[in-house]
DSSP file (Angstrom, degrees, kcal/mol; ACC not computed):
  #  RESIDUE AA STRUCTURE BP1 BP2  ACC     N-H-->O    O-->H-N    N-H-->O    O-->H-N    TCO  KAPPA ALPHA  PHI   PSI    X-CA   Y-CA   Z-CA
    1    1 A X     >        0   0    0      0, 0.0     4,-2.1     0, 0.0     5,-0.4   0.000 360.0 360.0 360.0 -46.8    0.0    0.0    0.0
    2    2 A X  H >>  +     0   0    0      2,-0.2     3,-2.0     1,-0.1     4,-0.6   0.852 360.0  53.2 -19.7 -92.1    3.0    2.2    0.9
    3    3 A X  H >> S+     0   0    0      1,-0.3     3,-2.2     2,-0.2     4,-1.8   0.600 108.5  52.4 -26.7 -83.4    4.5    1.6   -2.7
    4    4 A X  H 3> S+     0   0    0      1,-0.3     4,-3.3     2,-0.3    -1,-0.3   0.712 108.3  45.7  -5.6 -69.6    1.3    2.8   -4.2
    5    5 A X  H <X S+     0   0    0     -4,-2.1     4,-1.2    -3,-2.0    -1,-0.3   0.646 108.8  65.7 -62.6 -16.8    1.0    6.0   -2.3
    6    6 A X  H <X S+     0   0    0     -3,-2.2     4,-3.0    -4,-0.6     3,-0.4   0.924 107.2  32.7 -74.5 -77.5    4.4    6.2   -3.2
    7    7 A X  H  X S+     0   0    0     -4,-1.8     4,-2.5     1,-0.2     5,-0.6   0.973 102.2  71.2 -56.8 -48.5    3.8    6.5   -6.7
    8    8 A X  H  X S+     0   0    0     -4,-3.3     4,-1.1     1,-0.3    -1,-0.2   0.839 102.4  48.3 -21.2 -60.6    0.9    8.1   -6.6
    9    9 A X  H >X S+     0   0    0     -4,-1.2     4,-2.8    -3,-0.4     3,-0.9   0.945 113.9  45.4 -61.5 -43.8    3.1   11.3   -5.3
   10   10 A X  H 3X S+     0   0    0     -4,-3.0     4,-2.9     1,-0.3    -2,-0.2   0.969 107.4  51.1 -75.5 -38.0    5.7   11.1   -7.9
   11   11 A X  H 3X S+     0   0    0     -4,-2.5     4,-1.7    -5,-0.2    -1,-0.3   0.762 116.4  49.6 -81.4 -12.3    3.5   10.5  -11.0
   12   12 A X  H <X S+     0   0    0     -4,-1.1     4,-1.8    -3,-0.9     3,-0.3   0.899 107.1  53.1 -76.0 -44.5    1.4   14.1   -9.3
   13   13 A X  H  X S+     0   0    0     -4,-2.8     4,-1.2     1,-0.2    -2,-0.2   0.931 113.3  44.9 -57.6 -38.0    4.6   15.9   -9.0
   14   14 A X  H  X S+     0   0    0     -4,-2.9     4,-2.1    -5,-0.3     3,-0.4   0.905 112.6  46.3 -34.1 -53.2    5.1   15.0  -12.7
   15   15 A X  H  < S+     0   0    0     -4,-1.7    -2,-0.2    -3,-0.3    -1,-0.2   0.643 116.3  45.5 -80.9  -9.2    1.9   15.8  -13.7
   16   16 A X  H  X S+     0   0    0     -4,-1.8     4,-1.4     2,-0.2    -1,-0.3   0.693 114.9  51.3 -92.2 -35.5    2.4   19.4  -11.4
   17   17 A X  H  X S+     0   0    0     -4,-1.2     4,-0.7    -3,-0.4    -2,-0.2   0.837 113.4  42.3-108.4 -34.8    6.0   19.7  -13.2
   18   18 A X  H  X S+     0   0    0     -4,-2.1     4,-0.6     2,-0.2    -1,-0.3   0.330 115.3  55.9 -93.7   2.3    4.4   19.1  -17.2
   19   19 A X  H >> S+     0   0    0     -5,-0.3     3,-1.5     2,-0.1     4,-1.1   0.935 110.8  36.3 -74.4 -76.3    1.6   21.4  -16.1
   20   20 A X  H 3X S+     0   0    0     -4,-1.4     4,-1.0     1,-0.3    11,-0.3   0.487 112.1  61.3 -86.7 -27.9    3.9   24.3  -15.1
   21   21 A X  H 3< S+     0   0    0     -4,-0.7    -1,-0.3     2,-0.2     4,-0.3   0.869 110.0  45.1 -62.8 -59.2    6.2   23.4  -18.2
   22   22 A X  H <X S+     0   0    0     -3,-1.5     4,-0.8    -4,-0.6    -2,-0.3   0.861 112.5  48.3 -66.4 -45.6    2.9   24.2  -20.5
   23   23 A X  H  X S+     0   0    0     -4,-1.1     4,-1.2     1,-0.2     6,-0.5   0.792 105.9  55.7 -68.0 -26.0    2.0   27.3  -18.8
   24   24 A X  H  X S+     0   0    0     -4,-1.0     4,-0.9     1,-0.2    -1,-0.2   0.748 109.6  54.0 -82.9  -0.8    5.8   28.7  -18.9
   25   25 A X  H  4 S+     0   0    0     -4,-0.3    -1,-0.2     1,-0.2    -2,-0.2   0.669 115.1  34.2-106.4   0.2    5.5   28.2  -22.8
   26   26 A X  H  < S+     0   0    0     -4,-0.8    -1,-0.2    -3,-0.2    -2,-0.1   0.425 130.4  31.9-127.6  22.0    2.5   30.0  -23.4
   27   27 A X  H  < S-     0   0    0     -4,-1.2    -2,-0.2     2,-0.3    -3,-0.2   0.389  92.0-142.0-110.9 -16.2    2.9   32.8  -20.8
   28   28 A X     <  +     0   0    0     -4,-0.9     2,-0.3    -5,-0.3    -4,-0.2   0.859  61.7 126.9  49.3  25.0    6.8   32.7  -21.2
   29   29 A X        -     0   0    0     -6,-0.5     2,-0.5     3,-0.0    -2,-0.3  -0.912  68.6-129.1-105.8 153.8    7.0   33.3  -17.2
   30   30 A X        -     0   0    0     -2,-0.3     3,-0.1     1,-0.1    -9,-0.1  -0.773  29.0-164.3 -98.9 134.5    9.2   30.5  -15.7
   31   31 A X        +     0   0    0     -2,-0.5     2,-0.3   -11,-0.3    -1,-0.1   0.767  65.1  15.1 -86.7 -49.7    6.4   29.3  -12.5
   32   32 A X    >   -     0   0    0    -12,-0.2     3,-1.0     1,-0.1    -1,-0.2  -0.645  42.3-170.1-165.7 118.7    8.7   27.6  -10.6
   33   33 A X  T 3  S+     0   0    0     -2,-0.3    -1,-0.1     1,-0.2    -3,-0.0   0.368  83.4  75.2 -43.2 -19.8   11.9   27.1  -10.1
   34   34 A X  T 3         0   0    0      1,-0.2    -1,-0.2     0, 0.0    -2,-0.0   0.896 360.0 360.0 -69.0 -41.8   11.7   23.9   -7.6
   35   35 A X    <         0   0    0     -3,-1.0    -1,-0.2   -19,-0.1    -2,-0.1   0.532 360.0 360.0 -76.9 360.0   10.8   21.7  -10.8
């Protein structure tokens, strides 16, 4: 169950990281620097 929950976070923080990736290429502002 761990494992699971485990992934769970990494494949959001992906999905947070290709989010923020799309937004800096059609605003051209960098969102966040952490990613």
């Amino acid at each position: 169950m761990d494992i699971l929950i485990h992934v769970g976070i990494q494949a959001l923080d992906i999905l947070v990281c290709c989010m923020n990736v799309e937004i800096e290429m059609m605003t051209g502002i960098q969102v966040a620097d952490k990613y």
